[in-house]
N, CA, C and O of each residue as an XYZ file, in Angstrom:
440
protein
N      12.042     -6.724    -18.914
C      11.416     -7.297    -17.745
C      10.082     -7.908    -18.169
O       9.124     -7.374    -18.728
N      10.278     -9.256    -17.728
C       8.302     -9.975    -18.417
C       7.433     -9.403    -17.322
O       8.037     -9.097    -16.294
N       6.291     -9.226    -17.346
C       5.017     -8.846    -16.215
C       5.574     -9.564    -15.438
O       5.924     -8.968    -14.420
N       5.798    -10.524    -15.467
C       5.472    -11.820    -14.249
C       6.763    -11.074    -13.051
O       6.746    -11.506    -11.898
N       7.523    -10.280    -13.327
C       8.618     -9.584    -12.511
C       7.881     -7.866    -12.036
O       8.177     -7.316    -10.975
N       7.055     -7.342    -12.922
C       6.778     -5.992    -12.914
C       5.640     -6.019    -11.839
O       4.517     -6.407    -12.163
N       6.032     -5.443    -10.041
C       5.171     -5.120     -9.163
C       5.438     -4.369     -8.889
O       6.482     -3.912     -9.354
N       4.616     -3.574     -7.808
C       5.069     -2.239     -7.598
C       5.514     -2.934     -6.073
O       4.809     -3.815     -5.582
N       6.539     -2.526     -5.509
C       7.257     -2.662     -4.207
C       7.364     -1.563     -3.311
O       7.186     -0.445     -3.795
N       7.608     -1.657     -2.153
C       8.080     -1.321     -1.155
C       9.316     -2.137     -0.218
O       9.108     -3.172      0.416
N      10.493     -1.491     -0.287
C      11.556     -2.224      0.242
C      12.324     -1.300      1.569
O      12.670     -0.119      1.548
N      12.447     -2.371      2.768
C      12.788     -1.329      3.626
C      14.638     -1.914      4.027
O      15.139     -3.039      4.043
N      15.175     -0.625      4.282
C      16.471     -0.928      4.305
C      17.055     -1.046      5.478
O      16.366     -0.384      6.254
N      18.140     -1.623      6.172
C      18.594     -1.171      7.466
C      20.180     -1.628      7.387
O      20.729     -2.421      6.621
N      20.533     -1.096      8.106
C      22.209     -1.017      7.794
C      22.908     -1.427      6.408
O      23.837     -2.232      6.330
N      22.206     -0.617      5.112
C      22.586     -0.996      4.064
C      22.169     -1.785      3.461
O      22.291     -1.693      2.239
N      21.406     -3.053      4.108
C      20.580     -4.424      3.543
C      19.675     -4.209      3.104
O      19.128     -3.143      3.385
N      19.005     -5.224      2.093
C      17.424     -5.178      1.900
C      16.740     -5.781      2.769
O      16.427     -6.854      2.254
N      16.112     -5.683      4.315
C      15.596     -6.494      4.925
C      14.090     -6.630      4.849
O      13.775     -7.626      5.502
N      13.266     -6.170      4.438
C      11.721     -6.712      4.197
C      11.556     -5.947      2.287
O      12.234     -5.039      1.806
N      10.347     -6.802      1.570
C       9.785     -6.273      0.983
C       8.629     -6.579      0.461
O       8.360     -7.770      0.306
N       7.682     -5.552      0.072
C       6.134     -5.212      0.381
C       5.814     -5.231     -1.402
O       6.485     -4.536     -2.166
N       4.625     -6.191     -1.909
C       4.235     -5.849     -2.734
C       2.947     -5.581     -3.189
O       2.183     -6.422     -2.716
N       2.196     -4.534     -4.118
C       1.475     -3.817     -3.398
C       0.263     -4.983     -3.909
O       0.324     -5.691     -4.914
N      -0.956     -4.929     -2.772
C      -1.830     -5.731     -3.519
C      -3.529     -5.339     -4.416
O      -4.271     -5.967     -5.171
N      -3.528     -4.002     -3.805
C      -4.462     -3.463     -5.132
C      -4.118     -2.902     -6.297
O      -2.893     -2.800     -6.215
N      -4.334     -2.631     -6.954
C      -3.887     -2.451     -8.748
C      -5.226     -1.880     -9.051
O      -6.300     -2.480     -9.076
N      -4.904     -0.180     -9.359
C      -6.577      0.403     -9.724
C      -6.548      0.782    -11.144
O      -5.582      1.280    -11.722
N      -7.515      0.544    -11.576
C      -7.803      0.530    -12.832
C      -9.068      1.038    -13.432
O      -9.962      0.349    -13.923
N      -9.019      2.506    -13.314
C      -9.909      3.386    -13.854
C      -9.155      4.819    -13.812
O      -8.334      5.044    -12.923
N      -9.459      5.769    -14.796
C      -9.345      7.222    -14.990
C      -8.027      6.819    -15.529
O      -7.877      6.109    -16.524
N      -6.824      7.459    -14.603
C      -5.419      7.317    -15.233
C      -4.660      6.358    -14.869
O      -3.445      6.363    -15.070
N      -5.426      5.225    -14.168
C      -4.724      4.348    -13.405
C      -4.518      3.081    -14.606
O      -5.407      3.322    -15.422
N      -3.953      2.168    -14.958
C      -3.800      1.601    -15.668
C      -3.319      0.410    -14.954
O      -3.207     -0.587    -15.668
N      -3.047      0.292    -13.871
C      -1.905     -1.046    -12.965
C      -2.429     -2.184    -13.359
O      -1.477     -2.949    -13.204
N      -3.290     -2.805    -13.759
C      -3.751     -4.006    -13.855
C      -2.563     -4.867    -15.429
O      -1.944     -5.914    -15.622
N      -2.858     -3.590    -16.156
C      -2.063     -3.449    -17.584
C      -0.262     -3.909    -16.997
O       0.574     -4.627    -17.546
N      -0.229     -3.481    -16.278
C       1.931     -3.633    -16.526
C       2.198     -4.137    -14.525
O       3.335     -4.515    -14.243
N       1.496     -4.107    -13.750
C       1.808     -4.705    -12.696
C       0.851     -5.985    -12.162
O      -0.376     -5.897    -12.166
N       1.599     -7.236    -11.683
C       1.029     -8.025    -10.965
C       0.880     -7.852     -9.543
O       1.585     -7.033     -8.955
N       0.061     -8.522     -8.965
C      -0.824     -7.785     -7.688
C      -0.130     -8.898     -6.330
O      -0.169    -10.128     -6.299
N       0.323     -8.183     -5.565
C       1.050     -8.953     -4.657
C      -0.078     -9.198     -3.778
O      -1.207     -8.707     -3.779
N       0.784    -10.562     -2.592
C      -0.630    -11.042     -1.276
C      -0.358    -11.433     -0.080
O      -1.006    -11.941      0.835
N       1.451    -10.889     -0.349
C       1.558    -11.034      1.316
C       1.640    -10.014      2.367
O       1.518     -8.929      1.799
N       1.790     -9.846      3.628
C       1.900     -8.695      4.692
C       3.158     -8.590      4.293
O       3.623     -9.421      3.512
N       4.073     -7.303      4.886
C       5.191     -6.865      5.173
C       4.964     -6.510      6.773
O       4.003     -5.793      7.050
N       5.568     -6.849      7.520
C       5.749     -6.671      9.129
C       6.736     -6.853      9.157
O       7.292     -7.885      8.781
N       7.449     -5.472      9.814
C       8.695     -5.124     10.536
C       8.999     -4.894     11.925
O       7.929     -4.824     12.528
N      10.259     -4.701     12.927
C       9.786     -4.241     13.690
C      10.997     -3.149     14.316
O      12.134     -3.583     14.506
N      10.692     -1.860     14.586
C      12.060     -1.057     14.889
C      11.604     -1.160     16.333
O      10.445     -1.405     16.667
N      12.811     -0.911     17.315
C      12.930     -0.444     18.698
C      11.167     -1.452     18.938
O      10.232     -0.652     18.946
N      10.888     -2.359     19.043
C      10.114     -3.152     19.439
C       8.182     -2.798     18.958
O       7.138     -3.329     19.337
N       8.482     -1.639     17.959
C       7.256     -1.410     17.396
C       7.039     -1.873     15.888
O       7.777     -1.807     14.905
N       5.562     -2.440     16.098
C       5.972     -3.625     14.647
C       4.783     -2.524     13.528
O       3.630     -2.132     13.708
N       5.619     -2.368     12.571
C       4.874     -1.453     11.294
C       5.054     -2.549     10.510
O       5.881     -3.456     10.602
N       3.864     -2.288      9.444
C       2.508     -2.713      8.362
C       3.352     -1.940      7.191
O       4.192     -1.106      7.530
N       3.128     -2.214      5.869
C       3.561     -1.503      4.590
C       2.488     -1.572      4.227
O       1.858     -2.491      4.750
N       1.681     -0.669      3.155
C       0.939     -0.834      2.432
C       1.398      0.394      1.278
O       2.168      1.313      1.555
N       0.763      0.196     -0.033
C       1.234      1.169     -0.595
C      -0.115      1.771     -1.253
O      -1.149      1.102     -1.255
N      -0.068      2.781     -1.688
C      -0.994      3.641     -2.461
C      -2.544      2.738     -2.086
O      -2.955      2.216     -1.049
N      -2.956      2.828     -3.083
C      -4.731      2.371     -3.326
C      -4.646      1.293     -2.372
O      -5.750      1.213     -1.833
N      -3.883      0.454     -1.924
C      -4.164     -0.708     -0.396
C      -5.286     -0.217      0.049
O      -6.417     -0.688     -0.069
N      -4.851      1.007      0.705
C      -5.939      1.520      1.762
C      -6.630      1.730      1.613
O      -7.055      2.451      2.516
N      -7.824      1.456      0.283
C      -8.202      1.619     -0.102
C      -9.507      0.223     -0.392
O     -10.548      0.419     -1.020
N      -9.289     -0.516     -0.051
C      -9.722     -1.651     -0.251
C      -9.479     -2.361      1.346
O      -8.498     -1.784      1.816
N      -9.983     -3.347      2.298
C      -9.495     -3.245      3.677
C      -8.446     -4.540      3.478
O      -7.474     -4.609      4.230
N      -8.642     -5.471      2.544
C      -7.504     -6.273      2.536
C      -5.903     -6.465      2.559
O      -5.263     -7.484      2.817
N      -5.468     -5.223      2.222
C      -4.164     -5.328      2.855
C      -3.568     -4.729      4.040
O      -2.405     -4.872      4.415
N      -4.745     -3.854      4.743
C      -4.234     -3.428      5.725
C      -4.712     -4.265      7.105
O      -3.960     -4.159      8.074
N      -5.710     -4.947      7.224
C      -6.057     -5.972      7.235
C      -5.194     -7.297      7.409
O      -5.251     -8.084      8.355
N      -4.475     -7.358      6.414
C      -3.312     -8.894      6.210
C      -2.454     -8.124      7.217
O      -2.243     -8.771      8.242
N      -1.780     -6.620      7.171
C      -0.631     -6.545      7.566
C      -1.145     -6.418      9.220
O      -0.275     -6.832      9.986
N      -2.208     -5.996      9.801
C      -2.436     -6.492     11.182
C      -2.683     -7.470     11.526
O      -2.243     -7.608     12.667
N      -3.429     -8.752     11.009
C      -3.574     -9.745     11.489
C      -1.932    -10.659     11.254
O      -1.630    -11.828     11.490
N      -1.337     -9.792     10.834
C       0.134    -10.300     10.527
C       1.094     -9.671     11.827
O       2.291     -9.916     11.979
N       0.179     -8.728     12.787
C       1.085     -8.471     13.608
C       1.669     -7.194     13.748
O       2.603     -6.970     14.518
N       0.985     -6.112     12.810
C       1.586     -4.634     12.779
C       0.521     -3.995     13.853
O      -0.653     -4.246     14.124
N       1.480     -3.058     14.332
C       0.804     -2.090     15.239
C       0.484     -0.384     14.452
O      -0.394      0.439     14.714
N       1.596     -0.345     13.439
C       1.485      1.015     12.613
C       1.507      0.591     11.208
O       2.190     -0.228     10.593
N       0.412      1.516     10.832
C       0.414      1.106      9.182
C       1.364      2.269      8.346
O       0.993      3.315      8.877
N       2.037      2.508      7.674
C       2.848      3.089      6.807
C       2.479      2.641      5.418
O       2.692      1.586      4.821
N       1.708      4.031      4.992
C       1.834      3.696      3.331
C       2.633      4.810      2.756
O       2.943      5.933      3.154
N       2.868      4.086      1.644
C       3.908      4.765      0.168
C       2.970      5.495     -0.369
O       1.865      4.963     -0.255
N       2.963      6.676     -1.005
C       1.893      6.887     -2.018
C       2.594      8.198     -2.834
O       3.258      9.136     -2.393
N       2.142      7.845     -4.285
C       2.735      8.483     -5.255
C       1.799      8.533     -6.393
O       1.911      7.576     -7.160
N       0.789      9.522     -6.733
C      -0.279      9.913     -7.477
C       0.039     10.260     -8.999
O       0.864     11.168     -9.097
N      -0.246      9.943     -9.749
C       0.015     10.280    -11.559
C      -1.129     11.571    -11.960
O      -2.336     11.370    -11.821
N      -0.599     12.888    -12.461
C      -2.015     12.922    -13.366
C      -2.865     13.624    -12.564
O      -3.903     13.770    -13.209
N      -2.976     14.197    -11.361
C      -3.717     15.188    -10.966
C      -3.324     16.114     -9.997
O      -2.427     15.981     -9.165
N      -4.063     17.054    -10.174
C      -3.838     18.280     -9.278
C      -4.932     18.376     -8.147
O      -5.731     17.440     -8.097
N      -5.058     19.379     -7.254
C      -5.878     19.566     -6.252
C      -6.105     18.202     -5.419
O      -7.289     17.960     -5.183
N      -5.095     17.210     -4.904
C      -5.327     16.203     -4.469
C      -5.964     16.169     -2.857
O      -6.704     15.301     -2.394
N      -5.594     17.022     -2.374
C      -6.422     17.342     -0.990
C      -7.824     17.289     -0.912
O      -8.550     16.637     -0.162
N      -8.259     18.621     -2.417
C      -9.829     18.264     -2.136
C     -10.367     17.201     -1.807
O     -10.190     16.140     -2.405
N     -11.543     17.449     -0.195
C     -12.100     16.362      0.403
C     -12.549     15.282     -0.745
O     -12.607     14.061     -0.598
N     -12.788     15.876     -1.674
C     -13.965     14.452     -2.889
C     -12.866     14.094     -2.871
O     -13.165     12.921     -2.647
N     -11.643     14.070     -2.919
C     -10.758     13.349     -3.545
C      -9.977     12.473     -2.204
O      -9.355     11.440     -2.452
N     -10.055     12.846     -1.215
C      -9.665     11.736      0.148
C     -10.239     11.039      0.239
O     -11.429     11.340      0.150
N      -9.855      9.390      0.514
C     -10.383      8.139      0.492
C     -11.129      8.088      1.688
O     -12.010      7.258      1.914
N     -10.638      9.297      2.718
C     -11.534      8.780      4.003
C     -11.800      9.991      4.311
O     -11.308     10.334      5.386
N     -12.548     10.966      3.631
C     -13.365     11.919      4.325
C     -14.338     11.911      4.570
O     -14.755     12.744      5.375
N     -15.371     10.763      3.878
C     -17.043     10.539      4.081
C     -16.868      9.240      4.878
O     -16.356      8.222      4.412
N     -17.380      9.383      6.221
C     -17.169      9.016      7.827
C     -17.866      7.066      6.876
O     -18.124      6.287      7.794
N     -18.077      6.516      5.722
C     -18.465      5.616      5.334
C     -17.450      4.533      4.754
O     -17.697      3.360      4.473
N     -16.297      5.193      4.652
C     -15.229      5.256      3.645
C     -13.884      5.179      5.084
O     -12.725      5.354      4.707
N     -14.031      5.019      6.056
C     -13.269      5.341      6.909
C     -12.382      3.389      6.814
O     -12.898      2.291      6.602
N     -11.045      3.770      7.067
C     -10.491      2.419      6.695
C     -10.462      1.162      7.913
O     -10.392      1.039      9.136
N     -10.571      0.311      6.620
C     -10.277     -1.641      7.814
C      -9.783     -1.477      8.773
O     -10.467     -1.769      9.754
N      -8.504     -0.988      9.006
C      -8.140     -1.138     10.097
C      -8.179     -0.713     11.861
O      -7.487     -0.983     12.842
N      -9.613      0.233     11.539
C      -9.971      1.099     12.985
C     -10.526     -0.556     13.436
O     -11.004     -0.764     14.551
């Protein structure tokens, strides 16, 4: 696979199909994170909509940055849904370690 194919995704399924997919658009790159190295950084929304409620994708570190959660409301989501899947550490709860426990840090999309 060349980079130019290697993103990290989110794909949502429905009656067997691939009907939306999400690619992620921050890429962190410090401690054990390496994404910049082997993934390219996606830039569009994913907006879906079940039983008439329209959900947002974002994945991991997004939320982290207000721009993709951000794209996926001004794109029309009412619920944000992220993926998240951590490498490499333990005690992930501890507050230092939640992106939004210091009331400064609280995310784009309120």
């Amino acid at each position: 696979m060349s980079r130019t194919e290697a993103l990290q995704r989110g794909i949502l399924l429905q009656d067997g199909a691939v009907t939306a997919t999400y690619f992620k658009h921050a890429l962190p790159n410090y401690s054990v994170f390496d994404e910049e190295r082997y993934f390219d950084q996606g830039a569009e929304p994913c907006v879906f909509a079940i039983e008439g409620v329209r959900f947002g994708l974002n994945i991991c570190a997004d939320v982290w940055e207000p721009d993709a959660a951000l794209c996926a409301r001004n794109a029309g989501a009412q619920v944000l849904l992220v993926l998240n899947a951590s490498p490499y550490a333990t005690h992930k709860q501890d507050p230092a370690t939640v992106p939004f426990a210091n009331e400064s840090r609280k995310p784009a999309w309120r």
